[in-house]
C-alpha positions in Angstrom: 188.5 88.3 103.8 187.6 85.8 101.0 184.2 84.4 100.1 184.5 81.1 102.4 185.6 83.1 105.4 182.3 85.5 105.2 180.5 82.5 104.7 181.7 80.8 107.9 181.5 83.8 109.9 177.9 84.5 109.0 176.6 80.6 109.5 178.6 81.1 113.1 177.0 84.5 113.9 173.6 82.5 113.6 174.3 79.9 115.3 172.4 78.9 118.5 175.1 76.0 119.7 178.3 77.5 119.5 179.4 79.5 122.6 178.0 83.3 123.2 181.6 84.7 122.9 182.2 82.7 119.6 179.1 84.1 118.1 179.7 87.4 119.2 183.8 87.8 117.9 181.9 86.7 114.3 179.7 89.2 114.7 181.8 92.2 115.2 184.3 90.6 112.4 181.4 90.8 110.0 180.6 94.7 110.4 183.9 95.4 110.9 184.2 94.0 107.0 180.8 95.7 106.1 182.5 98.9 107.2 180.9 99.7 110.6 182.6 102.1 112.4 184.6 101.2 116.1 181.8 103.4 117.6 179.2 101.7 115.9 180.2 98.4 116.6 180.8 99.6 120.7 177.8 100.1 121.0 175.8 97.4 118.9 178.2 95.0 120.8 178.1 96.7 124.3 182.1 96.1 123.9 185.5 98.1 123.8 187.5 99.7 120.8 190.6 97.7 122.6 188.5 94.6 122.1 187.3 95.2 118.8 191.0 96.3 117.7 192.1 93.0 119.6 190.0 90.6 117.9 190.8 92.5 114.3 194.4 91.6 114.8 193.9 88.4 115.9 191.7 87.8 113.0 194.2 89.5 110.7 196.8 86.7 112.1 195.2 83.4 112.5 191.5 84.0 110.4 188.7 82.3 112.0 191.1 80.2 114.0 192.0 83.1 115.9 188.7 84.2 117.0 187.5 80.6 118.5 187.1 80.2 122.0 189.8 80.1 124.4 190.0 77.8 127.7 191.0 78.9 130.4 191.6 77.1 133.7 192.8 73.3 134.7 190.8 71.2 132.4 188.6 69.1 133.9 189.3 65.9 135.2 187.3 62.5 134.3 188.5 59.9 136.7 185.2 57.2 136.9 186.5 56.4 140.3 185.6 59.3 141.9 182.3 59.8 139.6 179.5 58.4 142.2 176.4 56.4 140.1 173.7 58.4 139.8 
């Protein structure tokens, strides 16, 4: 992990407007590189050793890319015709 990425991770794990899961995937990628131990991170996390060794990989792969939000679902549709005034 370089320098910039710890940085990035830490201003994201404080963060009060980027979403829960966000916040919480920089979380456990931060003690993960302090260290912390699966079990410790299960249970300051309330999460999974398969979810903390997913999110490892994936931020092995893609760095912080990797660990942002993913949508799932039909995005949403913005037709103004059907949008009544309020």
């Amino acid at each position: 992990m370089t320098d910039e990425q710890r940085n990035e991770l830490r201003r994201m794990s404080l963060s009060r407007s980027l979403p829960a899961g966000d916040v919480f995937r920089a979380r456990l990628i931060l003690m993960l590189a302090e260290g912390r131990s699966y079990a410790e991170i299960q249970q300051r996390l309330d999460t999974t050793a398969p979810a903390v060794s997913r999110w490892r990989q994936r931020f092995a792969e893609n760095g912080i890319a990797g660990l942002m939000q993913e949508r799932h679902g039909r995005k949403r549709k913005n037709d103004s015709a059907q949008m009544s005034p309020v």
